[in-house]
C-alpha positions as a printed Julia matrix, in Angstrom:
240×3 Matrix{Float64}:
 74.05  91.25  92.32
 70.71  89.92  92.54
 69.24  87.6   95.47
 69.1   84.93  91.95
 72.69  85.26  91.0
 73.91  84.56  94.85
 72.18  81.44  94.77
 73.34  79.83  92.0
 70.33  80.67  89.66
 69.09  83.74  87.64
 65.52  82.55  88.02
 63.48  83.59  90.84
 60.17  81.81  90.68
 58.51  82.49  93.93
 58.74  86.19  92.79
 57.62  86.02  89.44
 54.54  83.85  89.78
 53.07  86.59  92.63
 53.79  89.31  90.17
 52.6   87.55  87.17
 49.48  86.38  89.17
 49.13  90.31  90.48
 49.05  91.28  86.75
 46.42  89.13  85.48
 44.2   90.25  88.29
 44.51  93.69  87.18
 44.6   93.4   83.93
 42.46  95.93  81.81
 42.04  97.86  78.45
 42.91  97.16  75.19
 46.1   96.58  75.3
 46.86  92.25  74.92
 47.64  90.67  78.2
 50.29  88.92  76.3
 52.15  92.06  75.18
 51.75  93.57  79.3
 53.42  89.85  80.21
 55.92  89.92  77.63
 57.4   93.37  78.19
 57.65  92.65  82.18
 59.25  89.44  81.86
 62.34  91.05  79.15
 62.25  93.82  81.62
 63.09  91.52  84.44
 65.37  89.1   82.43
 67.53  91.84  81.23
 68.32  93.93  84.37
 68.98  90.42  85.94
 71.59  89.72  83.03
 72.42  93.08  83.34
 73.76  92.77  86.93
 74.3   88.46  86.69
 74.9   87.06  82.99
 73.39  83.88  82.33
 72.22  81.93  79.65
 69.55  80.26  78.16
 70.04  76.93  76.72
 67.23  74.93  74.6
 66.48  71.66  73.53
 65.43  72.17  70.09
 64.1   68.69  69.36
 60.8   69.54  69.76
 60.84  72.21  67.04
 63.15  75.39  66.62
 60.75  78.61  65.73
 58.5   77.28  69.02
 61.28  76.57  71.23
 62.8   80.3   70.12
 59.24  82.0   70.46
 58.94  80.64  73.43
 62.92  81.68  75.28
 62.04  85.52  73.15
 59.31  85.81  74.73
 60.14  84.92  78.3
 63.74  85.64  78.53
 64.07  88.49  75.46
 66.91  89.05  72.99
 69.83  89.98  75.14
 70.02  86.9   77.09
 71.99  84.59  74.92
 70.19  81.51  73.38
 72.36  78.65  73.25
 71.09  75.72  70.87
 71.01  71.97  71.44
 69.77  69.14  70.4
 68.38  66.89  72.73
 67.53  67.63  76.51
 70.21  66.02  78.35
 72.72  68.49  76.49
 70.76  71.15  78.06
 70.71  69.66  81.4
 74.71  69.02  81.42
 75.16  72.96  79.79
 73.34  73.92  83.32
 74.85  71.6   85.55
 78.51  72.78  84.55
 77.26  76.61  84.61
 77.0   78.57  87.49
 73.68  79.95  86.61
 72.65  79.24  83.79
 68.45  77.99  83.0
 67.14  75.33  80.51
 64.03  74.62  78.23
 62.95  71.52  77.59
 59.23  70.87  75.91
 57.07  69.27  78.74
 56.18  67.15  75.86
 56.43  63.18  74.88
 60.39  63.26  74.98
 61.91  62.25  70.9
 63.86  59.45  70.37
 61.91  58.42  73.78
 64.53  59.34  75.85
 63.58  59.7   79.12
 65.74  62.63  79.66
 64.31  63.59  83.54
 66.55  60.96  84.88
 69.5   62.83  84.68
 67.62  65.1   87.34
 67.03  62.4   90.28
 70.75  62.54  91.61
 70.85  65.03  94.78
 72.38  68.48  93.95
 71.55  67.47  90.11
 69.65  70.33  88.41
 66.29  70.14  89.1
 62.71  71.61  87.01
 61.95  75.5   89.11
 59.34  76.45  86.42
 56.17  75.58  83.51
 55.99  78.15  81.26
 54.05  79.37  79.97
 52.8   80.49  83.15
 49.71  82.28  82.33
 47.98  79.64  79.7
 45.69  80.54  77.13
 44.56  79.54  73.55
 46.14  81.93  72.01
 49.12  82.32  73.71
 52.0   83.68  71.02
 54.5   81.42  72.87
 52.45  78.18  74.04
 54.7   75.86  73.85
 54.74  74.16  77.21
 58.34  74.45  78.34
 60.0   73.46  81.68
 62.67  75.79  83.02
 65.65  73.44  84.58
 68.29  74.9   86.69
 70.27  74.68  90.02
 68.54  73.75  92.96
 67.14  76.96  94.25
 65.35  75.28  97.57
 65.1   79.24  99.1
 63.3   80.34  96.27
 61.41  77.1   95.23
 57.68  77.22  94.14
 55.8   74.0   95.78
 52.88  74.12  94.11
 52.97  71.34  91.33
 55.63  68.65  91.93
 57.49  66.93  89.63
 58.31  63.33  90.27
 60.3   60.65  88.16
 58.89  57.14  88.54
 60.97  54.06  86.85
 57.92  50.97  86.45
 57.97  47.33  85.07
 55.66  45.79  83.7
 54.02  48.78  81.95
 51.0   48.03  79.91
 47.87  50.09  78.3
 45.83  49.13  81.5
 48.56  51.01  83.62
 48.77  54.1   81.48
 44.54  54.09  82.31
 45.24  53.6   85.51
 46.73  56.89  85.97
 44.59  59.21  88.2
 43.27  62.44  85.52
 44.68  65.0   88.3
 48.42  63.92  87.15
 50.35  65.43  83.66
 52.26  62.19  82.83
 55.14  61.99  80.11
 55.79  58.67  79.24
 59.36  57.17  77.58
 60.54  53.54  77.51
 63.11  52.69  80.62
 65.39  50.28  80.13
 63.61  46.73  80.91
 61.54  45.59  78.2
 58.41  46.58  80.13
 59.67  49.12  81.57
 58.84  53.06  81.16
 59.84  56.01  82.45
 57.54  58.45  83.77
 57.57  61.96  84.42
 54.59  63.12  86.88
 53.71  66.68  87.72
 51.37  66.23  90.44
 49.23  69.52  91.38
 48.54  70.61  95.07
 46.86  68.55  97.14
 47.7   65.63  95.81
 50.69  63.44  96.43
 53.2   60.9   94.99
 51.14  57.99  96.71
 48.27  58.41  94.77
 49.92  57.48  91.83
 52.12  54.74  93.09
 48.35  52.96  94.38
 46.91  53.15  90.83
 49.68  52.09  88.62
 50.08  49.33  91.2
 46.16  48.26  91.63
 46.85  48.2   87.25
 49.08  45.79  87.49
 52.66  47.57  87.3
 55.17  48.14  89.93
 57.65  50.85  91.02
 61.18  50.49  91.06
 62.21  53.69  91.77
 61.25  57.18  93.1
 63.05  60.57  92.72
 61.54  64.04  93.29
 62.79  66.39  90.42
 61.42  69.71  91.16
 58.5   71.79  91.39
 56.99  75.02  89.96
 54.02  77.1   90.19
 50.54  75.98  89.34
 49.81  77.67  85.52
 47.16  80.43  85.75
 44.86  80.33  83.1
 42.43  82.77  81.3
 40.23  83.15  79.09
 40.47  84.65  75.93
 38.34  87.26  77.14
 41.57  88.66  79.19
């Protein structure tokens, strides 16, 4: 079995960011760094299936063909793809698994639903991953996608975390008031003024930061929860 499958996750993040990182550096020749990343991310998806079956479950909301480009080419076609519709489907498919990972679009949520809530709860699955992880313009599977599992605090990437911040009294001012350094979705909470934020905060920065500006705008936070972390994206060029 591998190190992934003992602790409750098939996803080992730590290990596939150095490699992926490693592979960019070297990259050369003709051949598309897309195809090189593809073929050694099936490759290590399927002998982890292969020796820990798991699943991949997808909130389709944001668009089936981009949602399915993106598990294909991350995950390949022998891990099994298991539909839904709306991300807190996916997020109860993983917490009742025993290993099993979750897309959901790091996008503005639909129907608003501030679906990262159902992460805040200790031993609730939490985000491990962005993908994808090396970003670029023409990326065949750009969709950005987070990867939700089990807590996996051995193998955890710290890099870029992920908080969930409940406000009142949100306002245009306090979405300007939002320091540029944080990715911010935004969904309505449940007080009138309310919202429901989901920060991904890159290194060197902190939680703080981001408390101080929405308050100095004007709105105040209710509530706290860290919901993960993954590895910073590497970008390139289109050069690569």
């Amino acid at each position: 079995r591998t190190a992934g499958a003992e602790s409750g996750s098939a996803f080992r993040p730590a290990r596939e960011a150095d490699m992926m990182r490693r592979l960019v550096e070297r990259h050369h020749g003709l051949l598309p760094l897309d195809t090189v990343e593809s073929i050694w991310r099936v490759i290590i998806a399927t002998f982890t299936y292969v020796q820990a079956p798991y699943s991949v479950h997808a909130d389709l909301a944001v668009g089936e063909p981009a949602m399915r480009d993106s598990a294909r080419f991350h995950f390949g076609f022998t891990v099994p793809f298991v539909p839904h519709m709306g991300a807190r489907g996916v997020i109860d498919a993983v917490k009742s698994s025993k290993g099993d990972l979750g897309l959901i679009a790091a996008v503005a949520p639909g129907a608003g639903d501030p679906w990262w809530t159902a992460l805040e709860a200790e031993g609730a699955p939490k985000i491990i991953a962005r993908l994808p992880f090396v970003e670029r313009a023409d990326h065949p599977a750009g969709l950005p996608v987070f990867v939700v599992s089990h807590p996996i605090d051995d193998a955890a990437v710290r890099e870029v975390r992920v908080y969930s911040l409940r406000v009142t009294g949100w306002s245009a001012a306090a979405g300007r008031g939002i320091p540029a350094f944080a990715e911010v979705v935004v969904a309505p909470d449940e007080a009138l003024d309310g919202a429901a934020l989901l920060a991904s905060l890159p290194p060197g920065h902190g939680v703080d930061e981001v408390i101080t500006a929405l308050t100095e705008a004007g709105a105040g936070v209710r509530a706290v929860a860290e919901v993960g972390s993954h590895a910073a994206i590497h970008r390139v060029g289109a050069e690569t």
